[in-house]
One Martini backbone bead per residue (centre of mass of N, CA, C, O) as a GRO file, in nm:
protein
  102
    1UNK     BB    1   2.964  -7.815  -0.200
    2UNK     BB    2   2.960  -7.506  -0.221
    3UNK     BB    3   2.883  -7.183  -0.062
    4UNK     BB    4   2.923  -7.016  -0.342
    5UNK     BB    5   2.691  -7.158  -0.479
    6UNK     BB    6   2.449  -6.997  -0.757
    7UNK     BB    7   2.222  -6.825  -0.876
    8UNK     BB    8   2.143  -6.680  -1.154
    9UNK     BB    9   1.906  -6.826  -1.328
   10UNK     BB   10   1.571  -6.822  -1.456
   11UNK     BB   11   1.304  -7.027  -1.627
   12UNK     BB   12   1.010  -7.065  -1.812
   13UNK     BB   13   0.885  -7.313  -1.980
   14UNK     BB   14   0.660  -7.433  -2.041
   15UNK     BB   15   0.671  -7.726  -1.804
   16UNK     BB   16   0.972  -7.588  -1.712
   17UNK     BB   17   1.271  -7.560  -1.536
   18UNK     BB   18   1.568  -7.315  -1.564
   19UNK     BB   19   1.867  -7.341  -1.425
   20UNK     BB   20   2.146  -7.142  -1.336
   21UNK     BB   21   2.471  -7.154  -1.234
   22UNK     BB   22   2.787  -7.058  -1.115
   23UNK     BB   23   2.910  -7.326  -1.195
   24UNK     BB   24   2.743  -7.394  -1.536
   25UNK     BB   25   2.553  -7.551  -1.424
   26UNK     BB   26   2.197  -7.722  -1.476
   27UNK     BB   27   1.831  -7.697  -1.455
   28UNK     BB   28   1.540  -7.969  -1.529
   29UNK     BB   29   1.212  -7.903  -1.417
   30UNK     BB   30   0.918  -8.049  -1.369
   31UNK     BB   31   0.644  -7.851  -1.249
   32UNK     BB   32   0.550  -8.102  -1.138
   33UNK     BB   33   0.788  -8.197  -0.951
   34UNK     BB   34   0.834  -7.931  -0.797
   35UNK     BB   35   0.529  -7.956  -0.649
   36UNK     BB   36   0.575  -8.260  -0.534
   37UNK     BB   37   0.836  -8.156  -0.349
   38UNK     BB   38   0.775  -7.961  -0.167
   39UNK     BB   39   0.964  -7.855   0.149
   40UNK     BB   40   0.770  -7.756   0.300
   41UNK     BB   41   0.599  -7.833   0.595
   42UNK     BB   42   0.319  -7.912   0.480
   43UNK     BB   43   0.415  -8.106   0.283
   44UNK     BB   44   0.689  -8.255   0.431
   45UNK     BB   45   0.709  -8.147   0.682
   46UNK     BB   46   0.833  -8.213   1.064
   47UNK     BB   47   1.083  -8.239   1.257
   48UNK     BB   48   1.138  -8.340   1.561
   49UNK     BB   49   1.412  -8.428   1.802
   50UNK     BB   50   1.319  -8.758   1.778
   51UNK     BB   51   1.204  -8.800   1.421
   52UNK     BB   52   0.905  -8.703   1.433
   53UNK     BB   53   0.680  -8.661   1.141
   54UNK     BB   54   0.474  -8.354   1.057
   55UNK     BB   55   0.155  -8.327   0.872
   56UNK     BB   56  -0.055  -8.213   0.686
   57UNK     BB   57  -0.275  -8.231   0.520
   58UNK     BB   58  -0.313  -8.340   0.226
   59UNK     BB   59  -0.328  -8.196  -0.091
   60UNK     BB   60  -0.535  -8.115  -0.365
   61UNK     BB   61  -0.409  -8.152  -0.671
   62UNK     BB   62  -0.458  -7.975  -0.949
   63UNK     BB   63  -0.407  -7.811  -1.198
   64UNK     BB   64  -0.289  -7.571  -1.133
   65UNK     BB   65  -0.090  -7.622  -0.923
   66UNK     BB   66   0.147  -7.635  -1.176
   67UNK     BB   67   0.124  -7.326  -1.169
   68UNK     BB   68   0.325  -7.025  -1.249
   69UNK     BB   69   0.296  -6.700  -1.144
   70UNK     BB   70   0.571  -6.703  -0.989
   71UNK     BB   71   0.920  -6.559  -0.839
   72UNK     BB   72   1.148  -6.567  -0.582
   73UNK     BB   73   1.405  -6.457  -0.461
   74UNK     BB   74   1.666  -6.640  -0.188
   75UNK     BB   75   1.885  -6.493  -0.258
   76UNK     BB   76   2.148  -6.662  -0.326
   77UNK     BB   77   1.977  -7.015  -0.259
   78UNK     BB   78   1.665  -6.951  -0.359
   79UNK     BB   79   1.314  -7.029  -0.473
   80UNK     BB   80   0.989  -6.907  -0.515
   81UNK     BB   81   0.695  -6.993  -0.559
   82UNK     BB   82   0.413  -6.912  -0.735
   83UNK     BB   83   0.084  -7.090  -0.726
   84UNK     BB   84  -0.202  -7.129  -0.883
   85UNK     BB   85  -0.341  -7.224  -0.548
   86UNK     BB   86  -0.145  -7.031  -0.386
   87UNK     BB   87   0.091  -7.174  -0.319
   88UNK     BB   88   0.435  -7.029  -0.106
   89UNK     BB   89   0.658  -7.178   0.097
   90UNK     BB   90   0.846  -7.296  -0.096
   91UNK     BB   91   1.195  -7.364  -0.085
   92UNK     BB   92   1.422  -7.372  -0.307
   93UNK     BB   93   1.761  -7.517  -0.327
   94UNK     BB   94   2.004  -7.560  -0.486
   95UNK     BB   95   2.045  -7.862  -0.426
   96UNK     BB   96   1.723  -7.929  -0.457
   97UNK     BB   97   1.719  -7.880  -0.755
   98UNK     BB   98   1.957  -8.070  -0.872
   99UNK     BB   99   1.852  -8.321  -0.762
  100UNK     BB  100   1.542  -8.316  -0.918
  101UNK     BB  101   1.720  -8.303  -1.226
  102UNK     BB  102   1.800  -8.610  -1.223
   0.00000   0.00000   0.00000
């Protein structure tokens, strides 16, 4: 994948995100998907230099959980959602958004 590769738009439609890419490529992620992928340390955990991975205790996702409330861009190369329970910790990149959306 190219390093500069790099988000153009995205948009939300009723539960789904929407995103397209500088290669004309596109993504379409279920919300409720998106959410339980998310991949910051709290969520997916951390690894440390053993491969030994440490997660906060899981979070009970409510119907707001799935809710997104806003969304920030992180350079061109990921978005942040702000989900209706409080959560915004996760970056999704480039990457992991294609991922997601196959």
């Amino acid at each position: 994948m190219s390093n500069d590769l790099s988000i153009k738009e995205y948009e939300i439609i009723n539960d789904l995100l929407l995103v397209s890419f500088t290669d004309r490529t596109e993504a379409v992620i279920p919300l409720k998907k998106l959410r339980t992928m998310c991949p910051c340390a709290s969520c997916a955990g951390e690894t440390d230099a053993l491969g030994n991975v440490y997660k906060d205790t899981p979070q009970i996702l409510k119907d707001n959980s799935f809710d997104i409330k806003g969304m920030q861009p992180v350079g061109y190369y990921g978005i942040r959602p702000f989900w209706g329970d409080g959560h915004n910790t996760g970056i999704f990149t480039v990457e992991l958004l294609k991922e997601l959306s196959q």
